[in-house]
N, C-alpha and C positions, 0 to 999 in steps of 0.2 A: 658283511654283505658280499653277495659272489660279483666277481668282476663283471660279466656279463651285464648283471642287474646297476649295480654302480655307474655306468657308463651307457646304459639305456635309459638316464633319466629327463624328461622335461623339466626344463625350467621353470620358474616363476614368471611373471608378467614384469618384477621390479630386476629381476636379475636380465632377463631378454631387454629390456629397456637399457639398463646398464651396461650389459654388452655392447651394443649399438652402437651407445653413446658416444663410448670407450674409442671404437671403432673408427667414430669419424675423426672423434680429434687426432684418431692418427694418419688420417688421410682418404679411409676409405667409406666409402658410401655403404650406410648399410641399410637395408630397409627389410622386413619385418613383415612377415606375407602370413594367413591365415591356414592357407593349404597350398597341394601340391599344383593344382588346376589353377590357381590365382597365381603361382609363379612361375607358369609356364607362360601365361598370357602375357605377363610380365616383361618376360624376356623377348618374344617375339617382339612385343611394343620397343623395347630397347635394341632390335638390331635390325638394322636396314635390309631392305632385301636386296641379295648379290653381294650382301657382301661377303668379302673373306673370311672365314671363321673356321678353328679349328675345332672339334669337339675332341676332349683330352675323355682318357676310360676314365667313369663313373657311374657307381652304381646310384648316385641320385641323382644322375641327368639321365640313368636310363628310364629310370622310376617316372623322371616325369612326361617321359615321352619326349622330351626336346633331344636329343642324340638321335633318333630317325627325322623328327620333322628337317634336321635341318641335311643329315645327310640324303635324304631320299626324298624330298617336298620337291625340290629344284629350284627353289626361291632362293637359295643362295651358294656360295662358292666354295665348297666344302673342299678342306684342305684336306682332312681324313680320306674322301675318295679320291683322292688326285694320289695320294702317299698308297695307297691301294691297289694304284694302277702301276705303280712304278715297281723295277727292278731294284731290289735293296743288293744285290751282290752286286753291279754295275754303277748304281744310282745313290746309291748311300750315303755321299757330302752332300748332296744336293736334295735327299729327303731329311736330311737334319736338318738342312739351313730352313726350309718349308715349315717343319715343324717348331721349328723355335722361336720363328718370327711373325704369323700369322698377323692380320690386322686387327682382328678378333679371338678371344680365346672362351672356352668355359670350360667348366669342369665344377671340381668340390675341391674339400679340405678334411682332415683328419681331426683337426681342433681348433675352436676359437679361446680365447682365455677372457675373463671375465673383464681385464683391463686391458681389449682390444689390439692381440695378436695373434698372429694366426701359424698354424701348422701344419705342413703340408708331406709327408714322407713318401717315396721313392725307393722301389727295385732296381732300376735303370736310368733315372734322373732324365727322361725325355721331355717329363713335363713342367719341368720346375724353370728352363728358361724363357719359355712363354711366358709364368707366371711371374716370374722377379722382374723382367723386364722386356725380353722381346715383343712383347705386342700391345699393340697402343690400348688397345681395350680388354680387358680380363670380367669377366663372371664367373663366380661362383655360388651356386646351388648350396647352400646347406642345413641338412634335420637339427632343429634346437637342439636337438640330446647332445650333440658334437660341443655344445659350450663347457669347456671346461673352468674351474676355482682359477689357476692359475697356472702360471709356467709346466714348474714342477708335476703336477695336476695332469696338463694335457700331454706332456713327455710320456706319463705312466700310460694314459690314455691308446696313444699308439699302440706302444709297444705291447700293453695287455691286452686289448679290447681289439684295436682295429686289425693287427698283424696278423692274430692268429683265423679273424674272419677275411682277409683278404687272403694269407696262404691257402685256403680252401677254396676263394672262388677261384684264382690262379689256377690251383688243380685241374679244378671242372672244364675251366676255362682251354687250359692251355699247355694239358699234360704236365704240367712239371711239378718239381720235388714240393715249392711251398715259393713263398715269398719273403723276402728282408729288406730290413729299413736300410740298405744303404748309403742313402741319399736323404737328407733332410732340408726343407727350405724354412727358413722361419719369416715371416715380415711383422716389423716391427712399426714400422711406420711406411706410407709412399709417398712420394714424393711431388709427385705427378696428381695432382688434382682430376678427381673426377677418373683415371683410369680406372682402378677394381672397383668395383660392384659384388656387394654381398649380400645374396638374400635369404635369410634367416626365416626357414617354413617349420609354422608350429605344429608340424609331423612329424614322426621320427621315420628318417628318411637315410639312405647308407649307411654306414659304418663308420 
């Protein structure tokens, strides 16, 4: 089977359930959305208006439209356009510390594993200390196809599947040579009740 095809598959109904499952017993909330439009509403229902929120790059939080509602609505306090406004050659410790510690965070993930952990890879590792811990609230957005058999499974996943479709948006994106995993976060369990939020859309939604 071509990679591509391999790693574009939907799940079952007993394996998405399974996933979930998996998921809470290790801390985090997963819930289980139908479409893209049901977990948009979703999230707005889950974050307060005004509050602090980062939106981290994703191409399944672009897809769902929430990366504009929340940068350009005005309904809340988008740490993306504050980082936008600032001098990164002057300002630099001070858009890190912004970006690391948001009150709110969202974004995606690269892989879930069937026995509920998650995998998240990095060019620059900006967004992985919001996600491990700086911010009290984490969402994540992610297409079923992302559920990977296991560990080993979603490793391959990355680096075959996601890398070589993320070094091309990079390109398009942002002139450069291509993209690399050099940063990896795994979460294995949290520890913190009720922070991440996972919602599992039965679209194939990013990479």
């Amino acid at each position: 089977m071509k990679t591509a095809a391999k790693y574009d598959i939907m799940p079952t109904e007993d394996i998405l359930e399974k996933t979930a499952e998996a998921l809470k017993k290790n801390g985090m909330n997963a819930i289980i959305l139908q479409n893209a439009a049901e977990a948009k509403q979703k999230i707005l229902e889950l974050i307060p208006k005004g509050a602090e929120i980062m939106t981290m790059t994703s191409v399944t939080a672009d897809a769902l439209g929430i990366t504009n509602e929340i940068n350009e609505s005005g309904n809340y306090n988008s740490v993306r356009n504050k980082l936008m406004s600032m001098d990164r050659n002057k300002q630099n410790v001070e858009m890190k510390r912004l970006g690391s510690s948001p009150e709110w965070t969202i974004g995606s993930v690269h892989a879930i594993t069937q026995d509920g952990h998650v995998l998240i890879a990095s060019n620059t590792g900006s967004q992985l200390p919001a996600y491990a811990y700086g911010s009290k609230k984490v969402i994540w957005v992610v297409g079923a196809q992302k559920i990977a058999k296991n560990f080993d499974d979603g490793i391959k996943r990355v680096y075959d599947y996601t890398l070589p479709l993320e070094s091309e948006r990079a390109r398009k994106a942002y002139g450069v040579v291509g993209s690399a995993v050099n940063k990896l976060l795994v979460v294995n369990n949290e520890v913190d009740p009720e922070r991440i939020t996972i919602m599992i859309i039965k679209e194939k939604l990013g990479f």
